[in-house]
N, C-alpha and C positions, 0 to 999 in steps of 0.2 A: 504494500500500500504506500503512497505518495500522496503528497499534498501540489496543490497550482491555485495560482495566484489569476484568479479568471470568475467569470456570471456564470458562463455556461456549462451547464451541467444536465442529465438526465432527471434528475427531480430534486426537492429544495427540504430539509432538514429545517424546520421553524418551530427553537425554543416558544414554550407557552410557561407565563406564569402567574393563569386565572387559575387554580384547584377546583374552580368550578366547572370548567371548560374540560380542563385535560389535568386528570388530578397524578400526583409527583413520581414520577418514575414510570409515568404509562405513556404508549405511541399510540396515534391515532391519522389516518388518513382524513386532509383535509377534506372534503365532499367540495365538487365543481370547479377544482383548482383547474387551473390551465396545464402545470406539469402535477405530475406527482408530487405531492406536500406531504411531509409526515410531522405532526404536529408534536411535540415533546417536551413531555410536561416536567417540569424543572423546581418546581413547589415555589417560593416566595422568594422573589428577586433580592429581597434585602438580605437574605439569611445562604444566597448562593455559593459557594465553595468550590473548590475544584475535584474534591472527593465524590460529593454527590453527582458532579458533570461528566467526571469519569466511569461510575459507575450505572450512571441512566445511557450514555451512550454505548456502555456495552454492546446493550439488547439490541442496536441498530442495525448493525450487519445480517443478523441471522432475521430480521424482518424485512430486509430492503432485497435477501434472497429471493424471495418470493417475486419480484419484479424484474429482475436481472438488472442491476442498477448498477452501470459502471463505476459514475461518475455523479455523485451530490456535493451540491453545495447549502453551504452553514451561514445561514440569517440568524443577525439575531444576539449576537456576543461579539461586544467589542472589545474587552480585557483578554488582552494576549495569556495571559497565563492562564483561564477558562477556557480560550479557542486550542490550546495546547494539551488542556484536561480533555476538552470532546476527543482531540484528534488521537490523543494515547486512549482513551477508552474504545472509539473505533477500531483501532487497531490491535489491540485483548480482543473483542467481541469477532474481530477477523481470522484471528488466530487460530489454526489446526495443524497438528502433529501428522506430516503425512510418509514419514519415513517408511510406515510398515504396509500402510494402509490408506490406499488411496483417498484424494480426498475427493467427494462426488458432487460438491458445489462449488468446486474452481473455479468455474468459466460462471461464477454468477452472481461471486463476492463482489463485496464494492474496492474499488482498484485506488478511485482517487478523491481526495474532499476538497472541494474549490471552497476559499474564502476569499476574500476583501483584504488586501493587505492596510493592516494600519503599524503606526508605529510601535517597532522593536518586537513583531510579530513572524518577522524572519527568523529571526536570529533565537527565539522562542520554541518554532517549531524546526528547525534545523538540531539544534538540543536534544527534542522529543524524537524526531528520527534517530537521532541513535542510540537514546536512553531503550529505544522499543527494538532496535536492532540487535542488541547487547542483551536484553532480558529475552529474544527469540532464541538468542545465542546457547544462554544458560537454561531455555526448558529446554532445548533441542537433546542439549548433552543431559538433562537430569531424565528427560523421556526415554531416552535412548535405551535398551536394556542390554544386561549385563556381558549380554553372549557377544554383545560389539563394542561395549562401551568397558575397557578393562585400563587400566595404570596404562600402559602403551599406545591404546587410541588417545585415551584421554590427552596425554600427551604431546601427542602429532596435530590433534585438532584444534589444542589452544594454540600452538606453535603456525598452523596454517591460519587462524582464524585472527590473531593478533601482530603476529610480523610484521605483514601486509601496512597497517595501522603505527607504526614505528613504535613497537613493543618489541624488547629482547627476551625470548625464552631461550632458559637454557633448562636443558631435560637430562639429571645424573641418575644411573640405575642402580643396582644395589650395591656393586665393589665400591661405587663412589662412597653410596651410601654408609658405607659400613667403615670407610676412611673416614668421614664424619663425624661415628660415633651414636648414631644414629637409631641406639639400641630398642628402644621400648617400640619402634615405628615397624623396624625390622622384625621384632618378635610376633607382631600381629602380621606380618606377610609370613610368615614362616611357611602357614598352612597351604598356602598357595601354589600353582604352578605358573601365575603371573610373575612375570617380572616388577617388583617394584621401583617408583616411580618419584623423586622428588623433581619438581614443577616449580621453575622459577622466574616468574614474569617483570620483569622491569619496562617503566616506561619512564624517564627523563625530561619532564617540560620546565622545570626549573636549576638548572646549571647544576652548583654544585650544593646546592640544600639539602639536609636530610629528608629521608624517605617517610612516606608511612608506608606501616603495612598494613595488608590483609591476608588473612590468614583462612583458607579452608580443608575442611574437616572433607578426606578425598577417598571413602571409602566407598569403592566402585561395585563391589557386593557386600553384604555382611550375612553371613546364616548366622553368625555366634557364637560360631566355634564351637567347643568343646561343650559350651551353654549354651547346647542349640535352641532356635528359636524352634516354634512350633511350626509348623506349616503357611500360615495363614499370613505368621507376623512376618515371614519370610518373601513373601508377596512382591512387595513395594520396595524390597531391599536395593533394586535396583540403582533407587532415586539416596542411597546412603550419601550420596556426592554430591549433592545440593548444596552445601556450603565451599565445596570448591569450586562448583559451577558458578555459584554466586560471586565470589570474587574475584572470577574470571571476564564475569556477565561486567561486573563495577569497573577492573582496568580498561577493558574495553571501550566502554561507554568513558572513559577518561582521554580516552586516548582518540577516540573518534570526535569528541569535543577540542582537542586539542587544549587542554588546560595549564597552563603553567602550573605542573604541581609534578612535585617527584613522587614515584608511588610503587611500590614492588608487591605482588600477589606472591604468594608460596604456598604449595600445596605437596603434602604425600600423600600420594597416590599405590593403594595396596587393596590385595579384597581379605578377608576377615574368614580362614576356610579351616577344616578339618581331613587332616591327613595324619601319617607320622608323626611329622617334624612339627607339626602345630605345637603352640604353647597353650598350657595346660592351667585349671585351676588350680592354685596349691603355687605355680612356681611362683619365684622373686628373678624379676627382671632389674636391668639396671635402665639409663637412661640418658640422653645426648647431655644434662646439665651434671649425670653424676647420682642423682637419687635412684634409689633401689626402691621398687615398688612390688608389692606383694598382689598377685592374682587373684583377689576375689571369682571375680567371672570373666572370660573370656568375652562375653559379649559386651561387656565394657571396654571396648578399644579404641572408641573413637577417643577417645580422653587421653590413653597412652600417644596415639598418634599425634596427634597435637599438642603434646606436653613436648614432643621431642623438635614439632615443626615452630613453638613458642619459643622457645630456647637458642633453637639454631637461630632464628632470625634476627634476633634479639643481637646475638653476637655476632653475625654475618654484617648485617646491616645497620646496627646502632640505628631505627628509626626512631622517631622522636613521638609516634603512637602506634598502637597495633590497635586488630580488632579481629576476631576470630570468630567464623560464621560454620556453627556446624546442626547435622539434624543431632542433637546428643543424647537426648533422653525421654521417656516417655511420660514422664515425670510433668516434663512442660506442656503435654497435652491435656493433662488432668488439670493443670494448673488453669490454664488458657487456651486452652479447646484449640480451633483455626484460627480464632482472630487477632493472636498478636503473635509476635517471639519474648521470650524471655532475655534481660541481662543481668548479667552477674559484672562489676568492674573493680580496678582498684584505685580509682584518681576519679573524681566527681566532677572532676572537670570536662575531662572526653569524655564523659555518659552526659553529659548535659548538651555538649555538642551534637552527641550520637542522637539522642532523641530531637534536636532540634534539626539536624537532617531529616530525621524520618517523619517526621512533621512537615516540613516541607515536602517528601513527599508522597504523603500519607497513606505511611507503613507503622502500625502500629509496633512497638515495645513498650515492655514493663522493665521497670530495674525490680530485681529479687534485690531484699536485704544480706548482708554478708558479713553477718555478726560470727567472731573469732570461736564462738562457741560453736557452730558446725563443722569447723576445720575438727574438732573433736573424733567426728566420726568415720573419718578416712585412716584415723591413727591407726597402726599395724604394730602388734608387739615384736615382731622378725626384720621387718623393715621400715624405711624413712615412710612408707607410706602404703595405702591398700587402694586399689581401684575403684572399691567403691565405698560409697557411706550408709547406703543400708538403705531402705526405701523411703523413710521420711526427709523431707524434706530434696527430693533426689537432685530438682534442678540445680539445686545453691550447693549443694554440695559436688557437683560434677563441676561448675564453675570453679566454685574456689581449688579444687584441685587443680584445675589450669593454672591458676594463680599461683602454683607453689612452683610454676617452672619457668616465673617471669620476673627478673629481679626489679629493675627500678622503671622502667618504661611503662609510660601511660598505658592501661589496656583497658576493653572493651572485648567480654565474650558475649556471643549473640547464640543464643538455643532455638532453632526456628524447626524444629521438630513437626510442631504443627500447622506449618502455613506453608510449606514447598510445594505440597503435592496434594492434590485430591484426586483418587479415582472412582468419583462416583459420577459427581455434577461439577459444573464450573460454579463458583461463587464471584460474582460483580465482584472489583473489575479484574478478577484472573478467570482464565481459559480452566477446564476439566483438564487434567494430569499437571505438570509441571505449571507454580503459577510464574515464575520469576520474581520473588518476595525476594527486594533486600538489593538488589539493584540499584534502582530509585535512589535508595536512603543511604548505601556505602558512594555512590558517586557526590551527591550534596555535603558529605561528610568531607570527603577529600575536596571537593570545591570550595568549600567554606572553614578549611583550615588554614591558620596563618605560617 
């Protein structure tokens, strides 16, 4: 989908904001229009937002199907950052996974939205295109399943998808890895006949400043090892690498904007399997910063991996913040059902930033409390620490274990467990399967760090 700066169009999109008329969130055909009018009701002009704009124009595309409508044009909104909410919510409501499965309404989607150029409305939706090309980016690889999408696609794909965009990945496999140091990451690929994978994306728009990072959780399958999952929960395992896809989706979308901002993603990339060689409940691992951790469950690994990808970053790259996006627990599902992600931080400064990115743009998070007394419950009588803290309180306690493997650098972990994926229905304004949650709100974060 595209946008053009033009009148003419196949039929005309005309915000309504009588409730009496066309009440909030409902389409209606105008009756005796000249072109096709679809009337869209938008609730009280005073109270308008770009959340609700983006989420009513979801439903548009899969109504304008019905017509075969190329090309609509948008009456009616002349604040560029609402004509930028319609145009990314048409383009969610556009959206379909057709890698497996053809898609059967191609030739009948809407292609292009003609508006009215007004001031700084370019430069608005030039943003939005690639804010929307970057989170197609990140469902494409969270959609993708496991039998094609492993550490080594994973890999190649960020590597072809980012290059191009003047991003350096550099892709080291596990000898590397293991020169590193890189134990606790290693121990969760054990079980695999993947090659594991660490994923290192630099993008350079400000000279020599330090970086921030981002950091995803790159687990390309998980059953859970030795703690296997049940069948069921095994399912959606695919989508375990939604937090590396996400701040893959975020450089991207940085690099496509061209930002003056220095910014490096890092990801290990491994899948979570049961063979021989797997590692086992019971054992004590070591770890890239040095701590020994004690194996509660095998299916707690995403924590391991990321405690080793925290660490290395931290001392590879001195960034001046990190922030770590992973699916980690099921813990934050109970907590927060679909509708937000969970954080846990250690600097109240970058969680304030964090939420006021995702507020701009509106992605929900909660910050969890990370009072010293849950760190309690990870204690290990054999070792510096245990993988897990026991089911109470799961989210903040899988957090703060992160936190035990970052020493003075700002950080920001995100648990988005429950908003990556839905495989039942789409939920306004994200598509059914991968939504691209986190996107949006890691690119505004880096744009709006000093």
């Amino acid at each position: 989908m595209r946008y053009e700066f033009t009148a003419e169009a196949d039929a005309i999109l005309r915000p309504v904001f009588d409730k009496e008329k066309v009440k909030k969130g409902t389409l209606r055909l105008e009756p005796g229009a000249d072109r096709l009018t679809l009337l869209v009701g938008l609730g009280e002009k005073e109270k308008l937002n770009s959340a609700t704009v983006r989420e009513v124009f979801f439903a548009i595309p899969g109504e304008l199907c019905k017509y075969e409508v190329d090309k609509a044009l948008l009456e009616g909104l002349e604040d560029p950052a609402l004509i930028a909410a319609a145009f990314e919510g048409l383009w969610m409501g556009n959206y379909v996974f057709s890698r497996y499965k053809k898609d059967e309404l191609a030739d009948k989607r809407l292609k292009v939205l003609a508006v009215q150029e007004v001031e700084g409305l370019k430069e608005r939706l030039e943003e939005s295109e690639g804010l929307m090309e970057s989170a197609d980016f990140t469902r494409y690889l969270v959609n993708s399943r496991a039998i094609d999408l492993y550490p080594e696609t994973l890999a190649q794909l960020a590597k072809e998808e980012l290059e191009p965009l003047g991003v350096e990945v550099e892709i080291l496999g596990r000898d590397k890895a293991e020169e590193l140091g890189l134990k606790a990451f290693l121990a969760v690929a054990e079980g695999s006949d993947k090659e594991p994978q660490v994923i290192v994306a630099k993008y350079t728009g400000a000279g020599d400043a330090p970086y921030g990072a981002l950091i995803g959780k790159g687990l390309t399958y998980d059953s859970g090892g030795y703690d296997i999952k049940p069948g069921s929960g095994m399912f959606t395992m695919f989508g375990d690498m939604a937090g590396a896809a996400t701040v893959l989706g975020a450089i991207r979308a940085v690099a496509a904007s061209k930002l003056e901002k220095n910014v490096v993603a890092v990801v290990l990339a491994c899948e979570n399997m049961v063979d021989g060689s797997a590692y086992k409940n019971g054992d004590i691992i070591s770890s890239h910063l040095g701590k020994t951790i004690e194996i509660e469950s095998t299916d707690a690994e995403g924590r391991l991996t990321l405690a080793d990808a925290l660490s290395y970053t931290e001392e590879a790259f001195a960034p001046s913040y990190m922030v770590d996006v992973a699916t980690l627990t099921g813990a934050v599902v109970v907590a927060l059902g679909d509708v937000a992600a969970g954080a846990v931080t250690n600097n109240e400064e970058l969680m304030k930033d964090v939420l006021a990115a995702a507020d701009q743009a509106d992605e929900l998070i909660w910050e969890f409390p990370a009072y010293e007394a849950y760190k309690e419950q990870y204690k290990s009588k054999f070792a510096d620490l245990k993988n897990t803290g026991g089911r109470g309180a799961g989210t903040i306690t899988a957090g703060l274990f992160l936190g035990e493997f970052v020493k003075d650098t700002p950080w920001v972990h995100l648990d988005v467990a429950g908003v990556t994926y839905r495989s039942d229905k789409a939920k306004p304004p994200y598509p059914m399967g991968a939504s691209g949650f986190g996107v949006h709100a890691l690119y505004r974060l880096v744009k709006n760090r000093e």
